[in-house]
C-alpha positions as CSV (number, residue, x, y, z in Angstrom):
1,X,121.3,78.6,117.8
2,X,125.0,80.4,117.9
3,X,123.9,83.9,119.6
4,X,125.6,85.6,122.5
5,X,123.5,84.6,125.6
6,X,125.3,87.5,127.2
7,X,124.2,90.1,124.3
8,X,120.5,88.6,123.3
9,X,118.5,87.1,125.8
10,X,115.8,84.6,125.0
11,X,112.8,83.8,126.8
12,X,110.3,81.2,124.9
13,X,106.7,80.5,125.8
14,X,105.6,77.2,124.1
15,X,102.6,77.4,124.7
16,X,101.3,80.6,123.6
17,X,103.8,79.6,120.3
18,X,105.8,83.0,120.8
19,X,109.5,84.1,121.8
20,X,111.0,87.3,123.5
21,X,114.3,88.4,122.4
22,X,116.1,90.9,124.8
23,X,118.9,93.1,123.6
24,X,121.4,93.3,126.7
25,X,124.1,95.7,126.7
26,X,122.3,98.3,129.4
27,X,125.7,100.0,129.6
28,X,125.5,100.8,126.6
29,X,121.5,101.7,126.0
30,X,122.3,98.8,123.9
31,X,123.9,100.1,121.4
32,X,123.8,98.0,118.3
33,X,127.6,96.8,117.9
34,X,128.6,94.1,115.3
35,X,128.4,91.6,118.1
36,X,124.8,92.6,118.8
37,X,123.2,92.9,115.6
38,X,124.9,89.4,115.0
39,X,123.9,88.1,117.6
40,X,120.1,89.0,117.2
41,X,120.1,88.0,113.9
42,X,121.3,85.0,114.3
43,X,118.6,84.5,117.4
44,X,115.8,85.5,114.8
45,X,117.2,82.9,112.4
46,X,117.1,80.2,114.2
47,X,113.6,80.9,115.6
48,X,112.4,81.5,112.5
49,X,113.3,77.8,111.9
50,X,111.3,76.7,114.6
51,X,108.1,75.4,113.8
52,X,107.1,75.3,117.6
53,X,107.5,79.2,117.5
54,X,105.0,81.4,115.5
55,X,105.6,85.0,116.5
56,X,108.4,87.2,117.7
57,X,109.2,90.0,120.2
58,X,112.3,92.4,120.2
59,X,112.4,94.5,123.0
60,X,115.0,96.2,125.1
61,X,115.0,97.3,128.5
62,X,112.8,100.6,130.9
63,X,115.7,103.0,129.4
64,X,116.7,102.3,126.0
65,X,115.1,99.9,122.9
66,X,117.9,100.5,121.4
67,X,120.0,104.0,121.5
68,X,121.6,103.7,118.3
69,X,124.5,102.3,116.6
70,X,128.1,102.2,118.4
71,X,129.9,105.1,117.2
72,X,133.4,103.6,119.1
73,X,133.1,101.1,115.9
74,X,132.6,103.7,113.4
75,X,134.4,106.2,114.5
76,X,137.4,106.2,112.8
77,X,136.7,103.6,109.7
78,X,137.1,104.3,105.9
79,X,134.6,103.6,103.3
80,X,136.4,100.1,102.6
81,X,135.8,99.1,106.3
82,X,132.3,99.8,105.8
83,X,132.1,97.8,102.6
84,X,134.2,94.9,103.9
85,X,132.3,94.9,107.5
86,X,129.2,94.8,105.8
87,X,127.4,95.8,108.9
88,X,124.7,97.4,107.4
89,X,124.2,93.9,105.9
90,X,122.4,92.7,109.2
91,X,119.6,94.7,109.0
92,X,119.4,92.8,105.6
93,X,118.7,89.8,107.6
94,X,116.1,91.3,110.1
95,X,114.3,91.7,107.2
96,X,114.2,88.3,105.3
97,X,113.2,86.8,108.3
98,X,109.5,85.2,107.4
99,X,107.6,84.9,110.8
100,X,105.9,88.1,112.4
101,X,108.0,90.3,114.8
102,X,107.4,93.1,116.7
103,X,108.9,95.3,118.2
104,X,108.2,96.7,121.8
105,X,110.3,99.8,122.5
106,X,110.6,101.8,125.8
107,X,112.8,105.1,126.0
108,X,115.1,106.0,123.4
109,X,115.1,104.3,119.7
110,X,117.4,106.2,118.1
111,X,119.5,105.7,114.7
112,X,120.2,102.5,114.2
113,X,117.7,101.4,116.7
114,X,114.9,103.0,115.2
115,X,116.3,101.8,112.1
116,X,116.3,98.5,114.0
117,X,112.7,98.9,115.4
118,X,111.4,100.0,111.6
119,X,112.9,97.0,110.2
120,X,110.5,94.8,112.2
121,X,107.0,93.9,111.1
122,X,105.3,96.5,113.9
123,X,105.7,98.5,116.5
124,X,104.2,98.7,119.7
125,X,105.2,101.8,122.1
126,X,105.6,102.5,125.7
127,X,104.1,106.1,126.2
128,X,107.1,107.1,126.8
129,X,109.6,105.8,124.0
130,X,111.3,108.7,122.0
131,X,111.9,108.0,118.1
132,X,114.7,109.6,115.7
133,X,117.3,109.7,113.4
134,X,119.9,112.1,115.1
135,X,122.8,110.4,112.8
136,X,123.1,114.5,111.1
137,X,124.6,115.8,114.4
138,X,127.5,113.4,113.8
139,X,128.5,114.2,110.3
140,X,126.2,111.2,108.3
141,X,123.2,110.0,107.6
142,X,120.8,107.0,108.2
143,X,122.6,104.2,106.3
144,X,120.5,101.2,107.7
145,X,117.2,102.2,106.0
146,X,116.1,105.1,108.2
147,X,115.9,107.6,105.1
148,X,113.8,105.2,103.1
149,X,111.9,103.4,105.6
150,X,110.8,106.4,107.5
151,X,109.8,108.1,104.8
152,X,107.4,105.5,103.5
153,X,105.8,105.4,107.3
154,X,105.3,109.0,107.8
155,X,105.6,110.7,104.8
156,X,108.3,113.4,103.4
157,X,108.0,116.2,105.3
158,X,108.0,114.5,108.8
159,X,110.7,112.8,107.6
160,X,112.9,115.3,106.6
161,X,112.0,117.3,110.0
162,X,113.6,114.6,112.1
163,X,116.5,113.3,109.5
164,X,117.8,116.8,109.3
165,X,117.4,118.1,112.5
166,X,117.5,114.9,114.6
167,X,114.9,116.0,117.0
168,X,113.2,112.7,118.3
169,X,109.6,112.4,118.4
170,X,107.4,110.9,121.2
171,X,105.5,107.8,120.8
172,X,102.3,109.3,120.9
173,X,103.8,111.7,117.6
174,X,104.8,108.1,116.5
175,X,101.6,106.3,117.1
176,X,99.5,109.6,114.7
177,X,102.2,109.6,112.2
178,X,101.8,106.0,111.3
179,X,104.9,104.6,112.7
180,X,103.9,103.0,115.7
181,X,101.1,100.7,116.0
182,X,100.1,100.9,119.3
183,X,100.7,102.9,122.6
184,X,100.7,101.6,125.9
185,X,102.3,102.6,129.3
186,X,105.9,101.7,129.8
187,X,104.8,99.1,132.3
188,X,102.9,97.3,130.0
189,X,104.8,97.5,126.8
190,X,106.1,94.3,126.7
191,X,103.4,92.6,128.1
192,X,101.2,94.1,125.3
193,X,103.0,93.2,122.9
194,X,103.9,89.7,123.6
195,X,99.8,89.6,123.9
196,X,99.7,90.7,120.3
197,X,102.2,88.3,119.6
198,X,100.2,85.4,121.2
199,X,96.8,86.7,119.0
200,X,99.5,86.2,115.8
201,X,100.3,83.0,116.3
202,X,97.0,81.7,116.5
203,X,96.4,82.1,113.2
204,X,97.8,79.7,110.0
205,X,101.6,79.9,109.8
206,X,101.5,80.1,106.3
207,X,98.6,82.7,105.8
208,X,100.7,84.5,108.3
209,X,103.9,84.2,106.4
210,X,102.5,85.7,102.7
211,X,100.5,87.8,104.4
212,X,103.9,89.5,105.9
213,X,105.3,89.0,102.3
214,X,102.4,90.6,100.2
215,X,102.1,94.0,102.5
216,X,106.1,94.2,101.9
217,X,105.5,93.9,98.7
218,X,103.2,97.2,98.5
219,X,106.1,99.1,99.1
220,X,108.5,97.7,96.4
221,X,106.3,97.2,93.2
222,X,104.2,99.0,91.5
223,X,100.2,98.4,92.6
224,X,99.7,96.4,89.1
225,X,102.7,94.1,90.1
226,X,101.4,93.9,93.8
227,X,98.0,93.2,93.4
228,X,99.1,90.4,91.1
229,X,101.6,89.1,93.9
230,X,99.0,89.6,96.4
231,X,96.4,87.0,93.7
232,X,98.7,84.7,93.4
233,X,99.3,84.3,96.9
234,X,96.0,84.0,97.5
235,X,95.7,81.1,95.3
236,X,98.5,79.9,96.4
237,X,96.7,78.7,100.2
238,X,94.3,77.2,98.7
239,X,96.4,74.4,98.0
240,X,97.0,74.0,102.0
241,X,95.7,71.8,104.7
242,X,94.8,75.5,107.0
243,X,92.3,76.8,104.5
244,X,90.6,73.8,104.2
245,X,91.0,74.0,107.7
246,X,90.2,77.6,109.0
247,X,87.2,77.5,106.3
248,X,85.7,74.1,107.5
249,X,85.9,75.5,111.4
250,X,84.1,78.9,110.2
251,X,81.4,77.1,108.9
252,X,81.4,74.6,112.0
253,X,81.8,77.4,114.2
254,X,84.8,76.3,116.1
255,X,87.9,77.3,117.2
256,X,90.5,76.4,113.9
257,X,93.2,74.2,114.7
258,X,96.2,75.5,112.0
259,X,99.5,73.3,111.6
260,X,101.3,75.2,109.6
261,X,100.7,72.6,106.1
């Protein structure tokens, strides 16, 4: 893998079949530079390639998940350095990536963090984390997905509360607006959700994988187009060794044993 060790830490567990990626710029709240972002997704990338790896944490540290984007980058650019820089383009790959990743967030997840954090498969929340979208107090808006994204987890008029006045919300606001999963104390939140991570991998790598696929897919087609998608993946595992596999164990009553075929 070509990360930064210095900007993304990596801790693997082998046997549990997960990974824990640590953004590291405490300085900075970790603030997602170019150099970050990069380096994450590249991290992601290459453990998404993994076979030995089934499941995926993104955490940050006590203080910040992430605190945003780094404004010293953007500061004074032009539209064309936007275009050309592409950076916007890395949240881009967050999102291709197939395996399940969550992400466990303490303090602030602000902008591009939240962004960032939203991007992921699920989130699971230290009590007390702090989600928003201040990017209006600066002159712009969310560019990485925060006006779409948001909106689709909590609805319009939450949205548009915290995009146009930037007021963060608390996890627990999170957690019964639909954007967080799970709350748990800030001791705990990574621990918790590598646990969820370790239930994940568990199961078939491949029933994991469309399953990520076909509840994306609810929010870019139409529910005649996404019921079909969701059929035809469906059919689709029954042409792999882990049905035949997780159905022969059920009726067995044992413990599957899934390879990912």
């Amino acid at each position: 893998m070509t990360f930064a060790p210095q900007l993304i830490l990596v801790e693997r567990n082998d046997e549990a079949r997960t990974a824990l990626l640590r953004i590291n710029r405490p300085k900075q709240l970790n603030a997602l530079n170019g150099p970050t972002m990069d380096a994450l997704c590249d991290a992601l990338e290459g453990l998404d390639r993994d076979d030995a790896i089934r499941a995926m944490v993104v955490t940050g540290n006590e203080r910040a998940f992430a605190a945003g984007a780094d404004i010293g980058e953007m500061a004074n650019a032009t539209p064309i350095d936007m275009l050309t820089a592409n950076r916007i383009g890395q949240w881009d790959r967050v999102r291709r990536i197939s395996k399940p990743v969550i992400a466990a967030v303490n303090g602030w997840c602000l902008g591009g963090g939240c962004e960032l954090a939203m991007a992921l498969d699920l989130i699971v929340a230290g009590e007390g984390a702090k989600f928003g979208q201040p990017e209006i107090n600066i002159g712009i808006i969310p560019g990485a997905g925060g006006t779409q994204r948001l909106t689709r987890a909590i609805g319009k008029s939450k949205a548009m509360r915290m995009i146009l006045t930037g007021e963060p919300i608390s996890a627990r606001e999170a957690f019964e607006a639909g954007l967080v999963a799970q709350v748990t104390t800030d001791e705990l939140t990574v621990e918790d959700a590598l646990a969820l991570a370790a239930t994940i991998a568990q199961k078939s790598p491949l029933a994991l994988r469309l399953a990520k696929e076909s509840v994306n897919a609810a929010y870019e087609m139409s529910l005649t187009d996404a019921l079909a998608h969701e059929r035809r993946l469906f059919y689709l595992l029954f042409a792999s060794e882990d049905q035949k596999e997780g159905m022969t164990a059920f009726l067995e009553k044992r413990t599957p044993d899934f390879t990912g075929r």
